[in-house]
C-alpha positions as CSV (number, residue, x, y, z in Angstrom):
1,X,20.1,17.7,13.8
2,X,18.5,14.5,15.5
3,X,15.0,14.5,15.6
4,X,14.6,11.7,18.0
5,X,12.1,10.9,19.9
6,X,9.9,14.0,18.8
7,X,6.9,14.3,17.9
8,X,4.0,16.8,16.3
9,X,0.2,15.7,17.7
10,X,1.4,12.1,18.4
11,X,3.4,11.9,15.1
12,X,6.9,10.7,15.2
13,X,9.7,12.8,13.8
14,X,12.3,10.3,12.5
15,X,16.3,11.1,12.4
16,X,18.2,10.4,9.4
17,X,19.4,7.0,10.5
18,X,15.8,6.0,12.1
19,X,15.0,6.6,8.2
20,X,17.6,4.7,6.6
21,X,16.5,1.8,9.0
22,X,13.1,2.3,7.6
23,X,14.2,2.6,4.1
24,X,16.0,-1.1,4.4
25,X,13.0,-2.2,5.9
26,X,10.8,-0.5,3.0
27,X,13.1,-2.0,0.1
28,X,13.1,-5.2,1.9
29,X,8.9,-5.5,1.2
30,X,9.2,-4.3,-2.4
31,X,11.2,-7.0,-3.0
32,X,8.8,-10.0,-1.9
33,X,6.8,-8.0,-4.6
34,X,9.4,-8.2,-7.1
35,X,10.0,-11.6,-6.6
36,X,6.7,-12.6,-6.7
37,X,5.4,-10.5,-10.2
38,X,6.7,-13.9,-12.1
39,X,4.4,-16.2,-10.2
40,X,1.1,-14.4,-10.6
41,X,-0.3,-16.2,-13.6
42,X,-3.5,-18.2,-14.7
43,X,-3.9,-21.0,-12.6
44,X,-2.1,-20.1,-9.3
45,X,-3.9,-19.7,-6.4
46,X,-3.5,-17.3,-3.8
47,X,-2.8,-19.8,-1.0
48,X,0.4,-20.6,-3.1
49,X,1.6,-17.3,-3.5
50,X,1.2,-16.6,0.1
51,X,3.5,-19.4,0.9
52,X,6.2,-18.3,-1.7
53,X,5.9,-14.8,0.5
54,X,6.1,-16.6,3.7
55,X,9.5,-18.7,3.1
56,X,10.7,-16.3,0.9
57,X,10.6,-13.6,3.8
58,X,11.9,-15.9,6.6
59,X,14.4,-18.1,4.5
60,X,15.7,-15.3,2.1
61,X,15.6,-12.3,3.7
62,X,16.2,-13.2,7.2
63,X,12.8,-11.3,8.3
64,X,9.6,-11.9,10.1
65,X,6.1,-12.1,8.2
66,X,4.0,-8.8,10.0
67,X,1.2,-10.3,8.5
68,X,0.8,-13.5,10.0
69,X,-1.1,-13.2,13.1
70,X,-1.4,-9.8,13.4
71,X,-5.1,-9.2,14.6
72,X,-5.5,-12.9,13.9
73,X,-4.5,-12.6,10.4
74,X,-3.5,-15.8,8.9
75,X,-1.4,-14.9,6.2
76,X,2.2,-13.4,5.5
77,X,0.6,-11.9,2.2
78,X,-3.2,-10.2,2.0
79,X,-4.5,-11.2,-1.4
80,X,-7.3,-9.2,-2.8
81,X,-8.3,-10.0,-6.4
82,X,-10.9,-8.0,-8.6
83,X,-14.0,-6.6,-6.4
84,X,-11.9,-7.1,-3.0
85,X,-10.8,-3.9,-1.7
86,X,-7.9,-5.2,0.7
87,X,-7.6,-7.4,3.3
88,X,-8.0,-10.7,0.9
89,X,-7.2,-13.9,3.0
90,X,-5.1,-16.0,0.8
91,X,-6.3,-19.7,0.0
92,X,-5.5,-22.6,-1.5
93,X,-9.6,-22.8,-3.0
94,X,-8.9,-19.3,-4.8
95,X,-7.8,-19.9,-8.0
96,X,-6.5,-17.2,-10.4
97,X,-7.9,-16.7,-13.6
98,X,-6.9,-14.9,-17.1
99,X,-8.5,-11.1,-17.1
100,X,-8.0,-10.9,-12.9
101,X,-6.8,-8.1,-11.3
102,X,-5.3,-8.6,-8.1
103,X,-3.5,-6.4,-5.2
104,X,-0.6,-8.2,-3.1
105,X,0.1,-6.6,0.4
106,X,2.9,-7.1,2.0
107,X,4.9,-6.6,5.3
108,X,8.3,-7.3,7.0
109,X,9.6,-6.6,10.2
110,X,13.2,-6.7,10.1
111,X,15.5,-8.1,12.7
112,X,16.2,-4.4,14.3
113,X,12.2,-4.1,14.9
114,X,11.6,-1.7,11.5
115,X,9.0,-2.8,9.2
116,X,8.5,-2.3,6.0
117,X,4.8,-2.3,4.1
118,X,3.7,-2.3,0.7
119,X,1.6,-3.2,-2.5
120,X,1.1,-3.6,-6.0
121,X,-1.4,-4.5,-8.2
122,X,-0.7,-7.3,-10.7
123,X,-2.7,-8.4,-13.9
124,X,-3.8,-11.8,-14.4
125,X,-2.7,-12.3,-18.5
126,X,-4.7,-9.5,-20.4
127,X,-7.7,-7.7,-18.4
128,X,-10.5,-5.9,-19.5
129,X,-10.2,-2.3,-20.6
130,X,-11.9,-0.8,-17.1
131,X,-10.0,-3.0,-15.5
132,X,-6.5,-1.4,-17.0
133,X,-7.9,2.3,-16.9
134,X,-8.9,1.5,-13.2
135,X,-5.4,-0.1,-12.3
136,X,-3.8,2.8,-14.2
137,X,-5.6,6.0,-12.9
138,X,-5.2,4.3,-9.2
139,X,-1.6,3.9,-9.7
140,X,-1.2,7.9,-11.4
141,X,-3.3,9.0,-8.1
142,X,-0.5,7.3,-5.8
143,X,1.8,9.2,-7.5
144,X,-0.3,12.7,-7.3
145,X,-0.4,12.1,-3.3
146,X,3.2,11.5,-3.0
147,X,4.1,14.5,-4.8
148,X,2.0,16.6,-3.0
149,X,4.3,15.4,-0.1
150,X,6.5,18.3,1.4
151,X,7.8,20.6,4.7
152,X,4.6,23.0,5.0
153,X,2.0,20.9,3.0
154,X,-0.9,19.3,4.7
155,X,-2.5,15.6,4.6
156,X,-5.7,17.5,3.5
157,X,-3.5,18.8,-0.2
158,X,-2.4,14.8,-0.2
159,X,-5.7,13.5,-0.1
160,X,-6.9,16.0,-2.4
161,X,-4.4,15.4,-5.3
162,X,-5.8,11.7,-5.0
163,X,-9.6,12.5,-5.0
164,X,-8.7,14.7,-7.7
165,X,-7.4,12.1,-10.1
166,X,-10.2,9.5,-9.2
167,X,-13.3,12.3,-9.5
168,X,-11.3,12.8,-12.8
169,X,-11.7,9.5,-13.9
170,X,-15.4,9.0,-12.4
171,X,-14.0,6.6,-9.9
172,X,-14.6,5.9,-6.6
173,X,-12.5,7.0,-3.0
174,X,-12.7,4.1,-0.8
175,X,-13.0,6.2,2.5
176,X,-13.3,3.6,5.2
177,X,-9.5,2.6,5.0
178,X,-7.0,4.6,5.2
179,X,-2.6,4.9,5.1
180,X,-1.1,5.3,8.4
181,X,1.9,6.5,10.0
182,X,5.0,3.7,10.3
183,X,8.2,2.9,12.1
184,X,8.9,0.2,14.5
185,X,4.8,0.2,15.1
186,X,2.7,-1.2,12.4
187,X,-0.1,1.3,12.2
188,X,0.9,4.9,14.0
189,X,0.1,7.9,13.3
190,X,-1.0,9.7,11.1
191,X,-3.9,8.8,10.0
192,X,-3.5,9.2,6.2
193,X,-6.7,10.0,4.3
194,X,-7.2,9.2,0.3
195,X,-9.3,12.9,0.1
196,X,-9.3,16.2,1.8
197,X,-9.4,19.8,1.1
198,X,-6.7,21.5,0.3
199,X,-4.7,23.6,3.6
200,X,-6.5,21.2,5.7
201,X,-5.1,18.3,8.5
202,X,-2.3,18.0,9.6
203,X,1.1,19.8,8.7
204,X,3.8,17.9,7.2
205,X,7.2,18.1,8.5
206,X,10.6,16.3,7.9
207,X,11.3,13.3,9.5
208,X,7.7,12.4,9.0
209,X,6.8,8.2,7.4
210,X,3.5,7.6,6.2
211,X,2.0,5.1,4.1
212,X,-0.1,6.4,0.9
213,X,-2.2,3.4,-0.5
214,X,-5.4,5.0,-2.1
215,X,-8.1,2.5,-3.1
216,X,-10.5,3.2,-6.2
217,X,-13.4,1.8,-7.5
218,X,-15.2,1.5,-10.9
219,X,-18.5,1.8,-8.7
220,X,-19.7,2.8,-5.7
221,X,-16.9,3.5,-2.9
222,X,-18.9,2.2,-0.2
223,X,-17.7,-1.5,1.0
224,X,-18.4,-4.3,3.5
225,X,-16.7,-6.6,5.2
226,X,-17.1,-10.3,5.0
227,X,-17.7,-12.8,7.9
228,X,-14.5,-13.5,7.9
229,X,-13.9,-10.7,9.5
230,X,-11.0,-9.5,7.1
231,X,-12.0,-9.3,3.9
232,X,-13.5,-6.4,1.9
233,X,-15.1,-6.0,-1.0
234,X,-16.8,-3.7,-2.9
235,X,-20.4,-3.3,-1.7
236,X,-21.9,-3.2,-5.8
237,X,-19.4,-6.1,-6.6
238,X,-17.8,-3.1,-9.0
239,X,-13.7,-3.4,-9.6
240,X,-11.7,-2.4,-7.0
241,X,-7.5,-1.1,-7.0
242,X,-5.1,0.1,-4.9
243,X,-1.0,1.0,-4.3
244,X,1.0,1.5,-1.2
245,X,4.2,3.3,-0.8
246,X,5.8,4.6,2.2
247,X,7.1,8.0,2.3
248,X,9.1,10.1,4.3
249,X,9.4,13.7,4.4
250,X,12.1,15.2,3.3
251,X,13.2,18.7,4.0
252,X,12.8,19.7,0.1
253,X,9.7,17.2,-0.4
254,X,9.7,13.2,0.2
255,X,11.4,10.2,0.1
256,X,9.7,6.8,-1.3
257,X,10.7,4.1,1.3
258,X,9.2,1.0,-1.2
259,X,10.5,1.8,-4.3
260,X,11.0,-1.0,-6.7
261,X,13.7,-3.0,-7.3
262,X,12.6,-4.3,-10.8
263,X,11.9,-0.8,-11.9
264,X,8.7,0.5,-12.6
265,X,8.2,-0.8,-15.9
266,X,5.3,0.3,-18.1
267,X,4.0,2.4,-15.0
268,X,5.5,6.3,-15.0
269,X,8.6,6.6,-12.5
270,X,8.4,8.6,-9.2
């Protein structure tokens, strides 16, 4: 049955083929990911890689850059790299270096008005041992959020399973940014927190699309944003990581919108 044009406390409920339009939209993202992982090495900057994301987006995949513009954004592709937390402004003056770690967030709106939104975290040649454990747990908290996706469960179990993982590890919850709801509207509702209690928030239901992007920290979670007005980094200059996936709800459990093309490599599969 449709579920069109429905909604639980201002939260879509998507039909199967507003899903599979998000799902193109979704795969479409990963792959400016893919196709980037290559390119990421000692040396480049971020201003470059931002440009292979631009053209490759407009030429290649027929789409339009969210990114650029949005909110005054200037880039196609936000670049955060060690003690950034997201939001990195790409640049021709920052220069990757061996050890980095660095987050690439990315965003397409296809021609039919569905957008697609997603990151990864890349390593810059070999990095540091906190660095890898931080860039590990991060990514094995994604997963515990998305699997707590399912009919009957609550944001509050989602956010849990996350906090759980990083408290775990002795790593910080970035609370001031959250994932969000997504569709033909950037950022929608819900409002998707990276801890909670268990039972509480909202209720999940099928047809539901949410981003989960959890941000840790090898320090202090707190964080500030530069004059910029985009960036944000760590507040204690301590390591920062995050992933984004978007998920739908399925009526047995979820759906990952963003999965990767290239595979998941070294990283556990969904």
């Amino acid at each position: 049955m449709s579920r069109r044009g429905k909604q639980q406390r201002g939260v879509p409920l998507r039909s199967a083929d507003e899903i599979a339009l998000s799902r193109e939209a979704g795969g479409l993202a990963a792959r400016v990911l893919a196709m980037l992982a290559p390119h990421v090495q000692p040396g480049v900057s971020t201003g470059h890689l931002d440009r292979l994301c631009h053209d490759y987006i407009v030429d290649v995949l027929g789409c339009v850059p969210t990114n650029v513009g949005y909110g005054g954004f200037p880039g196609a592709l936000c670049t955060s790299v060690n003690h950034v937390v997201c939001h990195g402004i790409p640049s021709a003056a920052t220069v990757l270096k061996e050890g980095d770690i660095i987050n690439l967030d990315v965003a397409v709106t296809t021609p039919r008005g569905w957008i697609g939104d997603t990151s990864r975290m890349y390593y810059v040649g070999e990095p540091g041992n906190q660095a890898r454990r931080l860039v590990e747990t991060t990514y094995e908290a994604l997963l515990a959020g998305i699997r707590a996706v399912k009919p009957g469960a609550t944001l509050g179990d989602v956010g849990h399973a996350i906090q759980s993982i990083a408290e775990r590890e002795r790593f910080g919850v970035v609370r001031d940014y959250c994932g969000h709801g997504i569709g033909t509207v950037y950022h929608d509702e819900p409002q998707v927190l990276h801890y909670g209690q268990p039972g509480a928030g909202l209720l999940l239901e099928p047809g539901m699309i949410f981003t989960i992007e959890p941000m840790l920290t090898a320090g202090k979670a707190t964080t500030r944003e530069l004059a910029d007005g985009w960036t944000v980094i760590t507040h204690d200059k301590s390591l920062s990581a995050q992933w984004e996936h978007m998920v739908a709800v399925t009526d047995s459990g979820f759906d990952v919108l963003t999965r990767w093309p290239d595979g998941t490599g070294d990283y556990p599969a969904i």
